[in-house]
MARVEX-920941 format. One record per atom (N, C-alpha, C): residue number from 1; atom name; y, z, x. Coordinates in steps of 0.1 Angstrom, whole numbers, plus 5000, padded with zeros to 4 digits. Example, Ala and Ser with C-alpha at 12.3 -4.5 7.8 and 13.67 -1.06 7.14 Angstrom:
# residues 2
<node><pos>1</pos><site>N</site><yy>4943</yy><zz>5078</zz><xx>5132</xx></node>
<node><pos>1</pos><site>CA</site><yy>4955</yy><zz>5078</zz><xx>5123</xx></node>
<node><pos>1</pos><site>C</site><yy>4967</yy><zz>5078</zz><xx>5132</xx></node>
<node><pos>2</pos><site>N</site><yy>4978</yy><zz>5071</zz><xx>5128</xx></node>
<node><pos>2</pos><site>CA</site><yy>4989</yy><zz>5071</zz><xx>5137</xx></node>
<node><pos>2</pos><site>C</site><yy>5000</yy><zz>5079</zz><xx>5129</xx></node>
***
This chain:
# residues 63
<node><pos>1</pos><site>N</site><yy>1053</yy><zz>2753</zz><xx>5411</xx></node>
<node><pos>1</pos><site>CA</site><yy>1051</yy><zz>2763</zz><xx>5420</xx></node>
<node><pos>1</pos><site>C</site><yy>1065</yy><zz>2769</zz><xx>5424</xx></node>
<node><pos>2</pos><site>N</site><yy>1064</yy><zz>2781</zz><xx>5432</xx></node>
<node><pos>2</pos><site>CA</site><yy>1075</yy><zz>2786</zz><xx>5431</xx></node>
<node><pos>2</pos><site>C</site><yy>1076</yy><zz>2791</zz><xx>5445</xx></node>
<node><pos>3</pos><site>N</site><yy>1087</yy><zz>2792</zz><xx>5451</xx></node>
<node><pos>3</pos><site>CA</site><yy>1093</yy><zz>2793</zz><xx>5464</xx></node>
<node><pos>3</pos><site>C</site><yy>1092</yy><zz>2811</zz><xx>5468</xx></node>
<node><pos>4</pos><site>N</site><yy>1088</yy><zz>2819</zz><xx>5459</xx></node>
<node><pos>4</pos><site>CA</site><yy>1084</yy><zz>2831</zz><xx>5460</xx></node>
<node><pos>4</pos><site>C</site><yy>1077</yy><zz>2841</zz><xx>5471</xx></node>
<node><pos>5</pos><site>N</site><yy>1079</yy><zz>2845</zz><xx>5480</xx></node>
<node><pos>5</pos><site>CA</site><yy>1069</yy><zz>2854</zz><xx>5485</xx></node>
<node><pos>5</pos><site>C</site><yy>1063</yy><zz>2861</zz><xx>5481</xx></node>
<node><pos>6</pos><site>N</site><yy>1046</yy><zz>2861</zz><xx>5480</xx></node>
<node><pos>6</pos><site>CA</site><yy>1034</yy><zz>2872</zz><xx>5474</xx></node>
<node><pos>6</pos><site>C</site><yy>1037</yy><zz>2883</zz><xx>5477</xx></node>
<node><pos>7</pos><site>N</site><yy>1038</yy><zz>2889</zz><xx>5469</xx></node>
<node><pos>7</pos><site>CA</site><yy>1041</yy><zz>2903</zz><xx>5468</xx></node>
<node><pos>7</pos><site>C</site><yy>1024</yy><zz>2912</zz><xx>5474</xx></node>
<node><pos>8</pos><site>N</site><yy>1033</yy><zz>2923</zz><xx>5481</xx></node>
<node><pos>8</pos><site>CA</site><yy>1020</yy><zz>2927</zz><xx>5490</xx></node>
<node><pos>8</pos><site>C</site><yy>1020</yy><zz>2947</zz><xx>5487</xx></node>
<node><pos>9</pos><site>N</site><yy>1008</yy><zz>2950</zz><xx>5488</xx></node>
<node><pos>9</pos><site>CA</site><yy>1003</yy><zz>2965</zz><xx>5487</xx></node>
<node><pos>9</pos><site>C</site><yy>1007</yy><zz>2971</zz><xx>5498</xx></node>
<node><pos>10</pos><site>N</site><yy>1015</yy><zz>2980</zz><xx>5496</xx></node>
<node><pos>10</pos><site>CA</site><yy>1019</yy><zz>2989</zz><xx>5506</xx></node>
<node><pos>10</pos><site>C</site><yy>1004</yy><zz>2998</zz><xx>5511</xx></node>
<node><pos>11</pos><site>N</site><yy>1005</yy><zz>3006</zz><xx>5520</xx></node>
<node><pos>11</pos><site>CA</site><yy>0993</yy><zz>3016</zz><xx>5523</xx></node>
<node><pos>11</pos><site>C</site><yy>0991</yy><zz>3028</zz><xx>5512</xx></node>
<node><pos>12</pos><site>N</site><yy>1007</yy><zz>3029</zz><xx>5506</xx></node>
<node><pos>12</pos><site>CA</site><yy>1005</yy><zz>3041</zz><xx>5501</xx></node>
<node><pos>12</pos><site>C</site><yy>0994</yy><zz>3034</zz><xx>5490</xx></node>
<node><pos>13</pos><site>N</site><yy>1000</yy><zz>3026</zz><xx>5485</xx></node>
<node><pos>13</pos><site>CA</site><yy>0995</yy><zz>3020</zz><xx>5469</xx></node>
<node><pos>13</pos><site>C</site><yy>0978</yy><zz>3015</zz><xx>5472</xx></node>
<node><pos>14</pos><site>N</site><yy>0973</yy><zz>3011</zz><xx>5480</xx></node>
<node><pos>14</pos><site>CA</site><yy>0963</yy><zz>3007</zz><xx>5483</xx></node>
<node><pos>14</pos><site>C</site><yy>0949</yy><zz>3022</zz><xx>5487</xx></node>
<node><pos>15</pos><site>N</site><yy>0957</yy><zz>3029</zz><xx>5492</xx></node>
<node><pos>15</pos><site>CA</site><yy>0952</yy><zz>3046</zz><xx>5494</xx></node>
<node><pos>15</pos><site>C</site><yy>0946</yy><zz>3053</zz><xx>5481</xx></node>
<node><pos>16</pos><site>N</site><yy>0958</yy><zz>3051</zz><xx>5470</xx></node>
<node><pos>16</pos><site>CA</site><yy>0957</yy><zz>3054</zz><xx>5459</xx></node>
<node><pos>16</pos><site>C</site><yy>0953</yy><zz>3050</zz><xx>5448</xx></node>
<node><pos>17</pos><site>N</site><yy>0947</yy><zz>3034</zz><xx>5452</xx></node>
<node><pos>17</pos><site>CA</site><yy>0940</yy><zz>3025</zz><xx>5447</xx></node>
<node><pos>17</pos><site>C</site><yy>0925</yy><zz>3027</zz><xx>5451</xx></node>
<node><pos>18</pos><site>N</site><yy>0919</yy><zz>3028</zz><xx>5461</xx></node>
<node><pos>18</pos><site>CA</site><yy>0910</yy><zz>3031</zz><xx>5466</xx></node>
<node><pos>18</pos><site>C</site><yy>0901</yy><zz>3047</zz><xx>5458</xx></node>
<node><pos>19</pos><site>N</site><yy>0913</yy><zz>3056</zz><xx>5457</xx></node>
<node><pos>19</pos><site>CA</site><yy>0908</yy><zz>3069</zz><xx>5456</xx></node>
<node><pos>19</pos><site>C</site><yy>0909</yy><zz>3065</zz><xx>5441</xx></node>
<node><pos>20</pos><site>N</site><yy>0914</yy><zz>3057</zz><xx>5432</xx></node>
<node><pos>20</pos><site>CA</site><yy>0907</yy><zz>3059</zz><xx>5420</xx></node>
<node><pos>20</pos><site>C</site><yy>0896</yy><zz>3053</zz><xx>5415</xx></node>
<node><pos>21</pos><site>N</site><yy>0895</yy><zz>3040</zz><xx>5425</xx></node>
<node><pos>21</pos><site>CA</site><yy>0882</yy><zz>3034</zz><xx>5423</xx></node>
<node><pos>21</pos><site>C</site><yy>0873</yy><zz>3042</zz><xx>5423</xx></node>
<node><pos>22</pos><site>N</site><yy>0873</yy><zz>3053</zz><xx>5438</xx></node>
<node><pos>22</pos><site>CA</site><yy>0861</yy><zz>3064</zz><xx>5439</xx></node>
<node><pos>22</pos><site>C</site><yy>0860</yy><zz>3070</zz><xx>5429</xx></node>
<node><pos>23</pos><site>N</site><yy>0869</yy><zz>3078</zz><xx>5422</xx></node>
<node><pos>23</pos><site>CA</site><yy>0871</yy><zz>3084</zz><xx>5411</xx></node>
<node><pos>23</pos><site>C</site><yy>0863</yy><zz>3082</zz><xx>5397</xx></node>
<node><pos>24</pos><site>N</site><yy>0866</yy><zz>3067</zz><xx>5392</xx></node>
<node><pos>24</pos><site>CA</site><yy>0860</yy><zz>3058</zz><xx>5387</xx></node>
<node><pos>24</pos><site>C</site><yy>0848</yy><zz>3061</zz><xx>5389</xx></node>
<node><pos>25</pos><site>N</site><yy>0839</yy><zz>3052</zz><xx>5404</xx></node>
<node><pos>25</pos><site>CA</site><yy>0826</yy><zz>3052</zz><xx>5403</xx></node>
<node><pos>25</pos><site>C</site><yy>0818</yy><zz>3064</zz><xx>5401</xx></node>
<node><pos>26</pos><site>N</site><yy>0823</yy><zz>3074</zz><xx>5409</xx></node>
<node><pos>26</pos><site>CA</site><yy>0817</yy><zz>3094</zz><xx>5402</xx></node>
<node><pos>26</pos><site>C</site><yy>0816</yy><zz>3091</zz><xx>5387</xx></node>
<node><pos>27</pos><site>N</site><yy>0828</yy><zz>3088</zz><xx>5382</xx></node>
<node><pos>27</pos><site>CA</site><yy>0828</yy><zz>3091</zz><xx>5367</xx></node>
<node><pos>27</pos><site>C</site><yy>0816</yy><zz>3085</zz><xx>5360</xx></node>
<node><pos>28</pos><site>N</site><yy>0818</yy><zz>3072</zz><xx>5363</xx></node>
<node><pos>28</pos><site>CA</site><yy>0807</yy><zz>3065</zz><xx>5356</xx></node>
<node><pos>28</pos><site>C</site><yy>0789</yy><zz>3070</zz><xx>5363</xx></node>
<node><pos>29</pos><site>N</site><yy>0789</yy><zz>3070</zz><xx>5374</xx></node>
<node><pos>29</pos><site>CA</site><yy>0777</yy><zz>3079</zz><xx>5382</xx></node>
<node><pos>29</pos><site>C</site><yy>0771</yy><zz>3094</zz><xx>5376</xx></node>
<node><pos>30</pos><site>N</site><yy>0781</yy><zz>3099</zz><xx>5369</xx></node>
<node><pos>30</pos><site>CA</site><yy>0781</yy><zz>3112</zz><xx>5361</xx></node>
<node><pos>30</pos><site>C</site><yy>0779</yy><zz>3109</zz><xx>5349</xx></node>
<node><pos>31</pos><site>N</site><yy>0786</yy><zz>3096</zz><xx>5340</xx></node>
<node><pos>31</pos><site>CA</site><yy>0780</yy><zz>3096</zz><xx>5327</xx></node>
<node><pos>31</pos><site>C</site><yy>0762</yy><zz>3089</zz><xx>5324</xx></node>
<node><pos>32</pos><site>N</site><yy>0758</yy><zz>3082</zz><xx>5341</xx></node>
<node><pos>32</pos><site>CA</site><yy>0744</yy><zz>3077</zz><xx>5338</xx></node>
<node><pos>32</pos><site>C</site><yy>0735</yy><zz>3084</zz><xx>5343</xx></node>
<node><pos>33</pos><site>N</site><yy>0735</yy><zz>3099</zz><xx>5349</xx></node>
<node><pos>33</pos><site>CA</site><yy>0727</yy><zz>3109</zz><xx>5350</xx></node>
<node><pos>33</pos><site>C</site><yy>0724</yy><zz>3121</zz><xx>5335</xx></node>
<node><pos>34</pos><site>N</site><yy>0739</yy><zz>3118</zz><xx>5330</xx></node>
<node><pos>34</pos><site>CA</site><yy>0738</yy><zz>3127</zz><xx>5320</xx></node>
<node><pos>34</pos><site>C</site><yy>0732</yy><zz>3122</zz><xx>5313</xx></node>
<node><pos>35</pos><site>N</site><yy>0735</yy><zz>3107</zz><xx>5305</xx></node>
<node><pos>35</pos><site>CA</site><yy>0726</yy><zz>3102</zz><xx>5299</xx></node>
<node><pos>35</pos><site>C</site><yy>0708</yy><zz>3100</zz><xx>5300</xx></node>
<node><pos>36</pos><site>N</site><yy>0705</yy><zz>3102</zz><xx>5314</xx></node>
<node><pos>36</pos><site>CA</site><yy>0696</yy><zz>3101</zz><xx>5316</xx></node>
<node><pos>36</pos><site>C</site><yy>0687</yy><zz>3114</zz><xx>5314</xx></node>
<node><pos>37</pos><site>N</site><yy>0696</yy><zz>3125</zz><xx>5314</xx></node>
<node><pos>37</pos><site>CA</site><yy>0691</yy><zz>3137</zz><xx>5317</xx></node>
<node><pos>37</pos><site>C</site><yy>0688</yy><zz>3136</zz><xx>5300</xx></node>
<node><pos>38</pos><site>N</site><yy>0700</yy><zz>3136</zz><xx>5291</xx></node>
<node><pos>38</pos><site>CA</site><yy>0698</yy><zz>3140</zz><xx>5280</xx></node>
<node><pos>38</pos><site>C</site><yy>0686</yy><zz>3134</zz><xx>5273</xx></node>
<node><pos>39</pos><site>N</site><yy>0686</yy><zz>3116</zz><xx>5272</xx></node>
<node><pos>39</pos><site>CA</site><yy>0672</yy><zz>3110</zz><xx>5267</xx></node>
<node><pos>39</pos><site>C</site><yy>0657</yy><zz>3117</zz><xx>5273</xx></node>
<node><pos>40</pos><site>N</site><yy>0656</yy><zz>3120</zz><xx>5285</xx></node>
<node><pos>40</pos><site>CA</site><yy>0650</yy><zz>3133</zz><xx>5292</xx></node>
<node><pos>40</pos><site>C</site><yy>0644</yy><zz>3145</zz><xx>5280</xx></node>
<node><pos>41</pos><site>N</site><yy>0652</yy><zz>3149</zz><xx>5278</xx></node>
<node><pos>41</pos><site>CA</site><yy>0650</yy><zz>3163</zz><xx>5275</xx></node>
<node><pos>41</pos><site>C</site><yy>0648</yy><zz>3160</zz><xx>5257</xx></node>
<node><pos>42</pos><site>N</site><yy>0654</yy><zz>3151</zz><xx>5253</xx></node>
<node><pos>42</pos><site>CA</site><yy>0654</yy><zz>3145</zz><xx>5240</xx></node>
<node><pos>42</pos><site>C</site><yy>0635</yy><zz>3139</zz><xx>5237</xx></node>
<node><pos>43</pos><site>N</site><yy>0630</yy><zz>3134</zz><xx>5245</xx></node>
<node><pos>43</pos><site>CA</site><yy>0618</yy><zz>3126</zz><xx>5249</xx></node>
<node><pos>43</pos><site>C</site><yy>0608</yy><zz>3138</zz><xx>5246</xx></node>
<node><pos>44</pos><site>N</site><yy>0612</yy><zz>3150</zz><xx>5259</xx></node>
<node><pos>44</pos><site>CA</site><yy>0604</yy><zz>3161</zz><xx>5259</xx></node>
<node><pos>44</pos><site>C</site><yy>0587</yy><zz>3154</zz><xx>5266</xx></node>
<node><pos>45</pos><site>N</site><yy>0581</yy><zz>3169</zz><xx>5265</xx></node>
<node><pos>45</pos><site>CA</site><yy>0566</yy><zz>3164</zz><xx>5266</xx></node>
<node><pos>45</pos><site>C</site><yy>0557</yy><zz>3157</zz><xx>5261</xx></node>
<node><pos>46</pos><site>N</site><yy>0564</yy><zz>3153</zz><xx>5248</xx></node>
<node><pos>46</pos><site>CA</site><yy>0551</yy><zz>3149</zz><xx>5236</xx></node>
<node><pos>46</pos><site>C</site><yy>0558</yy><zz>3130</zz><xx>5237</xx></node>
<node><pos>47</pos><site>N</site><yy>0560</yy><zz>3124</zz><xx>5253</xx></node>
<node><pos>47</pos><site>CA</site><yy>0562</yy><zz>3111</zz><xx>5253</xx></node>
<node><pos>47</pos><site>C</site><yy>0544</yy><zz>3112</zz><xx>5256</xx></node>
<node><pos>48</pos><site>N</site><yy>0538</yy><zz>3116</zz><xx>5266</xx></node>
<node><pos>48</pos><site>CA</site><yy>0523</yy><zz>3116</zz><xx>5271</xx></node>
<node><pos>48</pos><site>C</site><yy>0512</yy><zz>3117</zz><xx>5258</xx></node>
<node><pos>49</pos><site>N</site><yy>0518</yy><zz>3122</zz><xx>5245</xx></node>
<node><pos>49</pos><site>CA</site><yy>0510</yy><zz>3125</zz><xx>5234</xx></node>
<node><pos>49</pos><site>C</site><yy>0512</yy><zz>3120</zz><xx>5227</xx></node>
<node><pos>50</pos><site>N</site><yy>0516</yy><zz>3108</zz><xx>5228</xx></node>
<node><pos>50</pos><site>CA</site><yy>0521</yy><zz>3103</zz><xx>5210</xx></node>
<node><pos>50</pos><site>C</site><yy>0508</yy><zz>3093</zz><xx>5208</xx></node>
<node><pos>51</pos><site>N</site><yy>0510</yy><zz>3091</zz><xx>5197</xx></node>
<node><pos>51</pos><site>CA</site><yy>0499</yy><zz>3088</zz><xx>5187</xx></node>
<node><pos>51</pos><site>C</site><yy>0498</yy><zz>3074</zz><xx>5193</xx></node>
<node><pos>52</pos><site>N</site><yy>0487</yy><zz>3065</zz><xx>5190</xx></node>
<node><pos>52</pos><site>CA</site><yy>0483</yy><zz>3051</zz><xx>5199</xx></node>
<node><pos>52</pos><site>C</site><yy>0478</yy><zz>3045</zz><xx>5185</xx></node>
<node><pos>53</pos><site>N</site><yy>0488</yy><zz>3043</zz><xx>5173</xx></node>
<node><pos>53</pos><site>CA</site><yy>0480</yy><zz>3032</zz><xx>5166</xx></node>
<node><pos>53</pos><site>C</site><yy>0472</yy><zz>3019</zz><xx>5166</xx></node>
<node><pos>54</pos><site>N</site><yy>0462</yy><zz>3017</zz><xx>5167</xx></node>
<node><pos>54</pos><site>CA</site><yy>0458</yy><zz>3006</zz><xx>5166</xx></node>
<node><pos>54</pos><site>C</site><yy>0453</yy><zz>2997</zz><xx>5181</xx></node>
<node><pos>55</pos><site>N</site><yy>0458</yy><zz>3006</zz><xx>5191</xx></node>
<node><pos>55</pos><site>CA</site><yy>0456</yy><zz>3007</zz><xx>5203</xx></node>
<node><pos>55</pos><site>C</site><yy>0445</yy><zz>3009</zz><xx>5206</xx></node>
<node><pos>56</pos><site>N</site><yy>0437</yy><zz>3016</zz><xx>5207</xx></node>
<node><pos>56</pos><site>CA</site><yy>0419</yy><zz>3018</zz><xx>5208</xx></node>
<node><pos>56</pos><site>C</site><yy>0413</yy><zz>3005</zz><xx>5201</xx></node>
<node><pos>57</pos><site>N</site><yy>0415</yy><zz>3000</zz><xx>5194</xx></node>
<node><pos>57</pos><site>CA</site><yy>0405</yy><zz>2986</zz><xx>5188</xx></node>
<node><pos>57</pos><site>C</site><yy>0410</yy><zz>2977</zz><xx>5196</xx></node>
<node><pos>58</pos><site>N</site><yy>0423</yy><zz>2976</zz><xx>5202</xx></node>
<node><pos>58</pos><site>CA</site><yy>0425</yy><zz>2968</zz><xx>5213</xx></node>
<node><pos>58</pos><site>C</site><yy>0422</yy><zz>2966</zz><xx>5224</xx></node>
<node><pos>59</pos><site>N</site><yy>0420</yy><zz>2978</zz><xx>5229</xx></node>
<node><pos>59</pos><site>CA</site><yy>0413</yy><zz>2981</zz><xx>5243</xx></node>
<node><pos>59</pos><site>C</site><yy>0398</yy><zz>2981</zz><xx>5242</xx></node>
<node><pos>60</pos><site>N</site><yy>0391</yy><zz>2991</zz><xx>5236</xx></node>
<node><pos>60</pos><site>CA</site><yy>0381</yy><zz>2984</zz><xx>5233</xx></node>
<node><pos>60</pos><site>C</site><yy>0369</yy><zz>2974</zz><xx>5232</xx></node>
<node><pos>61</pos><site>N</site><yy>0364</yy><zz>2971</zz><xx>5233</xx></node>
<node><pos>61</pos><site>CA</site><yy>0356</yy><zz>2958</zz><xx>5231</xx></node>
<node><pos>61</pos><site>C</site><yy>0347</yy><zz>2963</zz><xx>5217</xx></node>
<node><pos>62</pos><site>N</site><yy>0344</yy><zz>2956</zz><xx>5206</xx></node>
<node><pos>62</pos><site>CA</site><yy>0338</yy><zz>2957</zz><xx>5192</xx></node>
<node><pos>62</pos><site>C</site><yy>0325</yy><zz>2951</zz><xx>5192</xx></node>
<node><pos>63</pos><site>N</site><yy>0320</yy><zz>2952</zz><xx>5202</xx></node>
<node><pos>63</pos><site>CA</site><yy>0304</yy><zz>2942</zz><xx>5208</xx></node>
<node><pos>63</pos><site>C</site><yy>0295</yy><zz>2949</zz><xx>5200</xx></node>
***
């Protein structure tokens, strides 16, 4: 161990640490709307219409 004092965050440095964290979390908040938007629009309307293979004999009952 060492006879050292912990070195400590001034205001400024901690100010500026803070505001990149925020920075950060926008950023990433902005890339999981976009993504979301894009799979979205990628999906389109024909998620409600897609084909149900094999699905009806399932549901069904064969009595």
């Amino acid at each position: 161990m060492s006879d050292e004092t912990p070195l400590r965050w001034s205001p400024d440095q901690l100010k500026r640490r803070k505001q990149r964290n925020v920075a950060l979390a926008l950023v990433l908040g902005a890339l999981v709307v976009l993504f979301f938007v894009v799979t979205v629009a990628k999906l389109g309307g024909n998620v409600a219409q897609r084909p149900t293979y094999g699905a009806l004999q399932m549901i069904e009952p064969t009595a």
